[in-house]
C-alpha positions as CSV (number, residue, x, y, z in Angstrom):
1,X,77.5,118.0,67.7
2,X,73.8,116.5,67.7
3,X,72.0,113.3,68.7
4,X,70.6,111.4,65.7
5,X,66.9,112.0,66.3
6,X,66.3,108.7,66.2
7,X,68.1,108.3,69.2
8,X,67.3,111.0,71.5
9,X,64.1,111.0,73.2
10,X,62.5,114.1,75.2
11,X,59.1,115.2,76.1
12,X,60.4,118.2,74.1
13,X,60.9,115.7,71.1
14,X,58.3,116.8,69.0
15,X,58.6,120.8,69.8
16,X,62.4,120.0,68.5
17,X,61.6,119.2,64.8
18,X,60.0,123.0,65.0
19,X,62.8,124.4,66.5
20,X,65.6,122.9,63.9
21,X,63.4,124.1,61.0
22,X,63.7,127.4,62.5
23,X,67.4,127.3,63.0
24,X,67.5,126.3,66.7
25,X,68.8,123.5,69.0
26,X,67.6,121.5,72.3
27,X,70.0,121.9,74.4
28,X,69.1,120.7,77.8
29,X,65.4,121.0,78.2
30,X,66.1,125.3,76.4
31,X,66.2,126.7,73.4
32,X,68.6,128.6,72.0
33,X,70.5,129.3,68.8
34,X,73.2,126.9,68.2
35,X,75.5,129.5,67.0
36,X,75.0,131.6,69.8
37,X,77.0,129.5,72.4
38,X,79.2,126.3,72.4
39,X,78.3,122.8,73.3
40,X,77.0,122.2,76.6
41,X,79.3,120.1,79.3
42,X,77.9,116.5,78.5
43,X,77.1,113.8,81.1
44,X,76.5,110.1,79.7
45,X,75.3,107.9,82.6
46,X,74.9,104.2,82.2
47,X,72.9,102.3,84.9
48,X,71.9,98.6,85.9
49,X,68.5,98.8,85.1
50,X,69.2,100.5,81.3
51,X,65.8,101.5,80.8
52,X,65.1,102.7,84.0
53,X,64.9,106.7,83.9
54,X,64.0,107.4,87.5
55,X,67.0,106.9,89.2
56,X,68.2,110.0,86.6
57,X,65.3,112.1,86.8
58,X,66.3,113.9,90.4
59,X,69.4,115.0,88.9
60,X,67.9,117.2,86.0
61,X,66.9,120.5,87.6
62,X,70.5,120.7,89.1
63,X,72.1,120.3,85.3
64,X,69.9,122.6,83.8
65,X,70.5,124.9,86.6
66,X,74.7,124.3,85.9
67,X,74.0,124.1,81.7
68,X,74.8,121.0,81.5
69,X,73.4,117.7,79.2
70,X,72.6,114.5,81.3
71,X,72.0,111.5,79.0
72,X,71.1,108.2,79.9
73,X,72.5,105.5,77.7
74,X,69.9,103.1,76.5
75,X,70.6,100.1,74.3
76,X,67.8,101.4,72.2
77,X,64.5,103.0,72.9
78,X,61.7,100.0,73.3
79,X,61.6,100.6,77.4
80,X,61.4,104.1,77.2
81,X,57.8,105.7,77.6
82,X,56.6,108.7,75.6
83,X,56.9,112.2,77.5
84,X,60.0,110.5,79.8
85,X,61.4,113.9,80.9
86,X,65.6,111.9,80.9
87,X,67.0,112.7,77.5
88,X,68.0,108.7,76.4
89,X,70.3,108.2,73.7
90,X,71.9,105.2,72.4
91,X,76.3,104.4,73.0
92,X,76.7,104.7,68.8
93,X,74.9,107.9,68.4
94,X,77.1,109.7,70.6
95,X,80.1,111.5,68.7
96,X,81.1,113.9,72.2
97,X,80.8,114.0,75.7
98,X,82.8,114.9,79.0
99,X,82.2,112.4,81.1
100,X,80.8,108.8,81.7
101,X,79.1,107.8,85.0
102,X,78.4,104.0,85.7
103,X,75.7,103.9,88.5
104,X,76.6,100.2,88.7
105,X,78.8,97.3,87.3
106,X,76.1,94.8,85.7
107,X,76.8,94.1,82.2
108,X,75.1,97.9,80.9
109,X,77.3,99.7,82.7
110,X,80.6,97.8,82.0
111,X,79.1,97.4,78.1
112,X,79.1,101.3,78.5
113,X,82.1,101.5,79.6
114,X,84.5,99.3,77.1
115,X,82.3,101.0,74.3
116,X,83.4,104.7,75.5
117,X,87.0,103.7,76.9
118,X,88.2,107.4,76.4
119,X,85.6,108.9,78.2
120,X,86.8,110.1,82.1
121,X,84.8,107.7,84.3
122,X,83.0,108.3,87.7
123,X,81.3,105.5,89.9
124,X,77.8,107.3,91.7
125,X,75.5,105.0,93.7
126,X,71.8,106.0,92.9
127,X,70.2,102.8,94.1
128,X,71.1,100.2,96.1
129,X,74.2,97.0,95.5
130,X,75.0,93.8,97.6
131,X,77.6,94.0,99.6
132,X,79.2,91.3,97.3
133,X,82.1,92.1,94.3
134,X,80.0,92.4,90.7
135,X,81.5,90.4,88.2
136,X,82.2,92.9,86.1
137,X,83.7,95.6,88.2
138,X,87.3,94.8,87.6
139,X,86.9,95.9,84.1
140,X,86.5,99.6,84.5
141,X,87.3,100.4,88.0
142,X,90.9,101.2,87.3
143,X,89.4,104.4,85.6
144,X,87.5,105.9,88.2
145,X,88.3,108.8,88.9
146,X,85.8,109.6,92.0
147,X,83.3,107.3,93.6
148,X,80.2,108.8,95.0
149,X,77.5,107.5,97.2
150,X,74.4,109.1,99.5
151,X,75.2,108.1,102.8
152,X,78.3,106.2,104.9
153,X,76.3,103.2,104.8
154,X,75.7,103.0,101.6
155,X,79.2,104.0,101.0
156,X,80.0,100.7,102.4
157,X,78.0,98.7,100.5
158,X,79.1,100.6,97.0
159,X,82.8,99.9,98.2
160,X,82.5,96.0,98.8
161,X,80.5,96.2,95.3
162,X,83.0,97.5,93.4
163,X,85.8,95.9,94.9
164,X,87.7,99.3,95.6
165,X,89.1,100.4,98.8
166,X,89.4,104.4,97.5
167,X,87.6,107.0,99.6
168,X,84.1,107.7,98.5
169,X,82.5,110.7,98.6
170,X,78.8,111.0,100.7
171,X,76.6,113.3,99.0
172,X,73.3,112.8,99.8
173,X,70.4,111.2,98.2
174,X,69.3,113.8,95.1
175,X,65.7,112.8,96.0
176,X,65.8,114.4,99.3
177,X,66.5,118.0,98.0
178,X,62.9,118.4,97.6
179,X,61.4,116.6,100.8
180,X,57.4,117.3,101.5
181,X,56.2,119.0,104.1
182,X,54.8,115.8,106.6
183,X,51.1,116.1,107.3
184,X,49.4,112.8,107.9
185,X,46.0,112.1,107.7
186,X,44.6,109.7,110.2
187,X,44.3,105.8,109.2
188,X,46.1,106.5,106.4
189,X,48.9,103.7,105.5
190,X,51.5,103.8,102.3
191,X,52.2,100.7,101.1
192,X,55.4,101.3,99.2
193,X,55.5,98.2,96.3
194,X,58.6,97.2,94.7
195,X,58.4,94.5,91.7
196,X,56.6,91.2,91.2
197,X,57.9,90.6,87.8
198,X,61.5,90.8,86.1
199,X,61.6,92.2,82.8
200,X,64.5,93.6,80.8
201,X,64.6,97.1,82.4
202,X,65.5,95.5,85.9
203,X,64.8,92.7,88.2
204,X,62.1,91.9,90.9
205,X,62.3,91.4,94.6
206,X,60.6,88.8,96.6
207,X,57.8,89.5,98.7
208,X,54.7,90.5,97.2
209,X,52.7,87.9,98.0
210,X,53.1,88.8,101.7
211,X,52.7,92.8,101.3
212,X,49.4,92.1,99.0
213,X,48.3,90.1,102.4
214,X,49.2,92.7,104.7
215,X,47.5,95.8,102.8
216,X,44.8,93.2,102.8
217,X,44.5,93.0,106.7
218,X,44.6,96.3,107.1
219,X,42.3,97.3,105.2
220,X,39.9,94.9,106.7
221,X,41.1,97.0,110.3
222,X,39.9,99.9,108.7
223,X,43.1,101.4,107.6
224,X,43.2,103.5,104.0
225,X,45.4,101.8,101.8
226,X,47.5,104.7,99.8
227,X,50.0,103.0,97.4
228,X,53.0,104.3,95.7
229,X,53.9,102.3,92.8
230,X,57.2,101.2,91.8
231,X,57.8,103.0,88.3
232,X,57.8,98.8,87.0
233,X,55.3,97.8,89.2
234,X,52.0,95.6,87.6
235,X,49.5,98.3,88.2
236,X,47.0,95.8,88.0
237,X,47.9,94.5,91.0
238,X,47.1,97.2,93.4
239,X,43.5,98.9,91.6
240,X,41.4,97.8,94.6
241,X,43.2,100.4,96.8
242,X,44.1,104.3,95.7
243,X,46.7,104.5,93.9
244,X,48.7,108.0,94.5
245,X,49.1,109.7,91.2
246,X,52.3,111.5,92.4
247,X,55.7,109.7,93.4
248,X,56.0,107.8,96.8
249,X,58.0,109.9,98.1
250,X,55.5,113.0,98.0
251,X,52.7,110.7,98.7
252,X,54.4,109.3,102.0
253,X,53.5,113.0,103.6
254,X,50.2,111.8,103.4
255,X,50.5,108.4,105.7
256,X,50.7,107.6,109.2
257,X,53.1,104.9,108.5
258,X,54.4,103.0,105.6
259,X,54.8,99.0,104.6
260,X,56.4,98.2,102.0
261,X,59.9,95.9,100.6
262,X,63.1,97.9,101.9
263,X,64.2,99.4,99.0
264,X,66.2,102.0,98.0
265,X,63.5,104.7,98.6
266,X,62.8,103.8,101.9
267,X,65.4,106.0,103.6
268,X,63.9,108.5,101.8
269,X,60.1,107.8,103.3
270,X,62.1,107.9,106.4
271,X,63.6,110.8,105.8
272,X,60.1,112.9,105.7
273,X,59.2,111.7,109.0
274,X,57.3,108.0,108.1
275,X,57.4,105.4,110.3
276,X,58.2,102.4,108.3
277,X,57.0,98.9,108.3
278,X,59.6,96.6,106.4
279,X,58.2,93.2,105.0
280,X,60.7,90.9,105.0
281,X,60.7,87.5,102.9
282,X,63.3,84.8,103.4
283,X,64.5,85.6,99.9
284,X,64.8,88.7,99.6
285,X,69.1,90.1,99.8
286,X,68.9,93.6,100.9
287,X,71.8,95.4,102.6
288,X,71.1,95.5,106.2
289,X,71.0,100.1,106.4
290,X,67.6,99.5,103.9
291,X,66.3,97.3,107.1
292,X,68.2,99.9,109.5
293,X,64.9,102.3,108.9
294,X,62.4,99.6,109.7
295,X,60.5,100.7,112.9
296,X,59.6,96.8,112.6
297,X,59.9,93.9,109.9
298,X,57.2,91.2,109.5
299,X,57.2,88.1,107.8
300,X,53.3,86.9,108.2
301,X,50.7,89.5,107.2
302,X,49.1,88.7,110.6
303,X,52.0,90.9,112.0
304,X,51.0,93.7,110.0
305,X,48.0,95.8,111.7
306,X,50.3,95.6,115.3
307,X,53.2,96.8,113.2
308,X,51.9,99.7,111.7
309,X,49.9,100.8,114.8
310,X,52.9,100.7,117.0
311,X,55.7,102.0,114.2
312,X,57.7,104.7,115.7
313,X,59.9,107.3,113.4
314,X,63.4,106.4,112.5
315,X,66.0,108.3,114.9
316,X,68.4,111.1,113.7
317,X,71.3,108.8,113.9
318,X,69.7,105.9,111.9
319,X,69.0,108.4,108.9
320,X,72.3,110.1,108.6
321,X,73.5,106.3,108.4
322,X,71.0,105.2,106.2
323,X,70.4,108.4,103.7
324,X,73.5,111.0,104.6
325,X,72.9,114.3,104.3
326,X,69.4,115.8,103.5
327,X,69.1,118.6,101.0
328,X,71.6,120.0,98.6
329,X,72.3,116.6,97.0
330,X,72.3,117.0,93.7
331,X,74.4,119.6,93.8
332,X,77.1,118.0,96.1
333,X,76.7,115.3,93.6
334,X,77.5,117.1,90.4
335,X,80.4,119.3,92.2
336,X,82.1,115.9,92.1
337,X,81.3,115.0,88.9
338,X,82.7,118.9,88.1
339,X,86.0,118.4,89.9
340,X,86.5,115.2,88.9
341,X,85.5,114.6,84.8
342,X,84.4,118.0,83.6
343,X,86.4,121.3,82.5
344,X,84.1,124.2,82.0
């Protein structure tokens, strides 16, 4: 079985019209000769924000590693940006797979879901819920078969979300497996963004406004201003400052402390050894273990310089709670998916 091409969408896209001509398959992120071995175990993964790649892209070294496919469903391919390394693919173009994994229960997911009701189903938390039932849950969460989630408070959370009281598996965060070494350089502050504008990949959070102020003031204290971008962030936004041209996680080894929204990479910053400075605006809903990592939270940007000066690293017993187990995530993760959806 094959994607329609129009459907599937690799930075290895344009290599794979070569490869068919010659009598070869992409299977995977490798070539090899279709003949040669059978299909690949195939993972389908549906998530809230149905454009939104990045929450995928930590899991890809650990399939390829296992030969396995991991496809995110799209409901077609205008969000998706040229050389995305998560193989997309839209719900009608599929003819096979092994297993379906909802990352959420907005209406993607559960659209997902009734579309591919044959399809063993797991439940994995890659970002963060509300602690509040999603409307949708009920339809699909008679099928689960596992539920995962990276740490016991986030396990929490995932459960309340769902409306399930089955036991769910802690595995880790995938995007700890590959930590940075932390070596600060002095005056140097991350401000970790999150996103001013909804759009149809995902929604915003409130708070901008005040984080703009606070890299603003301390700035003007003589602070560096590192910033790592939100994947939907408005670029525009932040061009006064540097902007770190690799992810925040692997920029954050670089900063004394961070500032930022709580969001679900902030256990992660805290996980590399960051002190973090959370800003908090009245209404903003986050679950209370983003917060938990928060050597302080401000509300005025006149807060901010004392903040970050005095921010203190997050204690071993904070960050188990808040992120779970560090390293070896992806493959805890996908030793679930194994035992619970796929034969191979």
């Amino acid at each position: 079985m094959k994607f329609d091409d129009r459907s599937l969408v690799t930075r290895r896209s344009l290599l794979g019209g070569a490869l068919s001509a010659a009598g070869l398959t992409v299977l995977g992120g490798t070539a090899a000769r279709a003949a040669d071995r059978p299909r690949a175990p195939r993972v389908l993964i549906a998530t809230n924000e149905p454009w939104g790649t990045y929450h995928v892209a930590p899991l890809l070294s650990e399939a390829r590693r296992l030969g396995w496919e991991v496809v995110q469903l799209v409901p077609d391919l205008s969000g998706i940006k040229p050389g995305d390394p998560v193989p997309v693919a839209t719900p009608d173009r599929i003819s096979e797979a092994d297993l379906l994994v909802v990352t959420g229960a907005g209406d993607w997911p559960a659209d997902c879901a009734a579309r591919l009701p044959r399809l063993p189903m797991i439940a994995s938390s890659l970002a963060y819920q509300l602690p509040v039932e999603a409307p949708r849950a009920a339809e699909f969460r008679g099928r689960l078969r596992a539920i995962t989630a990276s740490s016991p408070a986030e396990a929490k959370v995932f459960d309340d979300y769902l409306g399930t009281r089955h036991p769910i598996t802690v595995v880790g965060s995938p995007q700890t497996d590959a930590l940075p070494r932390y070596a600060p350089e002095p005056g140097t502050v991350l401000v970790v963004t999150s996103v001013t504008k909804s759009s149809q990949t995902g929604g915003s959070a409130p708070g901008t406004e005040l984080l703009l102020a606070a890299a603003e003031r301390l700035a003007q204290a003589g602070k560096h201003i590192l910033v790592g971008l939100h994947p939907r962030e408005d670029r525009s936004l932040w061009e006064r400052y540097e902007i770190s041209s690799v992810p925040t996680v692997q920029a954050s080894a670089r900063a004394e402390a961070a500032i930022g929204i709580p969001g679900t990479v902030f256990p992660v910053v805290a996980a590399v050894g960051v002190p973090l400075v959370g800003c908090t605006d009245p209404r903003l809903q986050i679950p209370g273990y983003l917060v938990s990592v928060c050597s302080h939270t401000i509300t005025d940007a006149d807060e901010a310089v004392t903040a970050v000066t005095q921010a203190k690293p997050a204690s071993r017993e904070v960050l188990y709670e808040a992120v779970g187990p560090i390293g070896g995530s992806a493959r805890r993760l996908l030793k679930v998916w194994r035992k619970a959806g796929i034969r191979v």
